[in-house]
C-alpha positions, 0 to 999 in steps of 0.5 A, spaced: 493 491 533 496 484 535 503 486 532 504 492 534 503 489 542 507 483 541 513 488 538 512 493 544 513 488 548 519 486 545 522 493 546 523 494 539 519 500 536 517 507 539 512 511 537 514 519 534 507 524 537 505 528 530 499 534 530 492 532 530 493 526 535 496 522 530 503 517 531 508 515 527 510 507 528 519 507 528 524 502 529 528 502 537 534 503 533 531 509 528 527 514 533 533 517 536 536 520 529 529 522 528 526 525 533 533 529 533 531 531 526 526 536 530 518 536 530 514 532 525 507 533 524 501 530 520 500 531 513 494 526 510 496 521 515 504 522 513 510 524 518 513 530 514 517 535 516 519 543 515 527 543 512 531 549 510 524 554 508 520 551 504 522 544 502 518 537 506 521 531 509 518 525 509 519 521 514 518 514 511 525 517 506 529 519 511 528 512 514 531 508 508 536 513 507 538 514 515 538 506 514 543 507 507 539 506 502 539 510 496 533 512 493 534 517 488 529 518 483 524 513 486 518 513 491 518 510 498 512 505 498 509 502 505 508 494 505 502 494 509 499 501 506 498 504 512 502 511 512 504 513 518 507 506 519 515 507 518 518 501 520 524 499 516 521 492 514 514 495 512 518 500 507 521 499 501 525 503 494 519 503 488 518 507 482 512 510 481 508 504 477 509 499 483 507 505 489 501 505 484 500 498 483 499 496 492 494 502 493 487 501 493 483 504 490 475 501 490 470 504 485 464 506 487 459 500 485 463 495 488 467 493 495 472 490 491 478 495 486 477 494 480 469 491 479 463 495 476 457 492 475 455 493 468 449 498 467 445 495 461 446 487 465 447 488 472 453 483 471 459 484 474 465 486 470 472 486 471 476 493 468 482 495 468 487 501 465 492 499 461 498 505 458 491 510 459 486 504 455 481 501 459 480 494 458 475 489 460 476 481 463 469 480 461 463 480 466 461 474 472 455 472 475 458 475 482 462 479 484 467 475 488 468 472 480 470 479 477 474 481 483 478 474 483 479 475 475 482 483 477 485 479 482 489 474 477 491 479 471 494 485 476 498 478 480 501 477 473 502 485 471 505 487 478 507 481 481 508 482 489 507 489 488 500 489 488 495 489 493 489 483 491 481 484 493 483 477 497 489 474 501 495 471 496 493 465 501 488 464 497 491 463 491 496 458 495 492 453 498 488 452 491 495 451 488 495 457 485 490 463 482 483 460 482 481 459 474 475 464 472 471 462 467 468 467 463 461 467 461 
């Protein structure tokens, strides 16, 4: 990974060895607090640790909280959604609603989150929860057209939060989000 490389040869992370052959991505500055914090292993791709008995530690907290954030009664989201990256700058305070709105989930019919192809048409719809009620933005001719209008609805509910089917630079390029016209 480019980034990654470019930022070693800066001098400005450290890699934190967890089980299962995985690491964990930190700042320079942050890894000898960590480090001296104990041993961290991996738990679904996150750094955790064994504090006082029975109570984990996330390393992606202890992070914001080494780097004098309160996050008290709020989740810890990675910007990037790679969980075993802890840099600073890929870190930030989220309540559950807005660590919700960047994961990625995609359905089965469908490599785009949020698009199905309608059992009866064949067409593709776009779907979406809200409050528990699913809702439909109708059905398109392709599925890039349904994944561009889950895409435009999520952008106006979770703003920055959410992670789109396509780069935020497409939207920028053409002036804003595209407009989909519904069949």
């Amino acid at each position: 990974m480019k980034e990654i490389d470019d930022l070693m040869s800066l001098d400005l992370i450290r890699f934190i060895p967890l089980t299962k052959g995985e690491i964990a991505v930190v700042d320079r500055w942050m890894h000898d607090a960590l480090v001296a914090m104990g041993s961290w292993y991996s738990d679904c791709g996150y750094a955790v640790r064994r504090a006082g008995g029975r109570r984990t530690q996330y390393m992606h907290r202890e992070v914001l909280i080494l780097a004098g954030h309160d996050i008290t009664g709020l989740e810890v989201d990675h910007w990037n959604g790679d969980p075993s990256d802890n840099r600073q700058c890929n870190l930030r305070p989220a309540t559950p609603r807005q660590n919700c709105a960047n994961r990625r989930q995609h359905s089965r019919a469908s490599e785009y989150q949020g698009v199905y192809q309608h059992k009866d048409t064949g067409r593709w719809q776009a779907r979406y929860k809200l409050k528990g009620q699913g809702r439909s933005l109708g059905c398109f001719a392709t599925e890039e057209e349904a994944a561009l209008a889950y895409d435009v609805k999520m952008l106006e509910f979770h703003g920055h939060w959410y992670k789109p089917n396509f780069p935020l630079k497409l939207f920028y390029e053409c002036g804003g989000p595209p407009i989909v016209k519904r069949p």
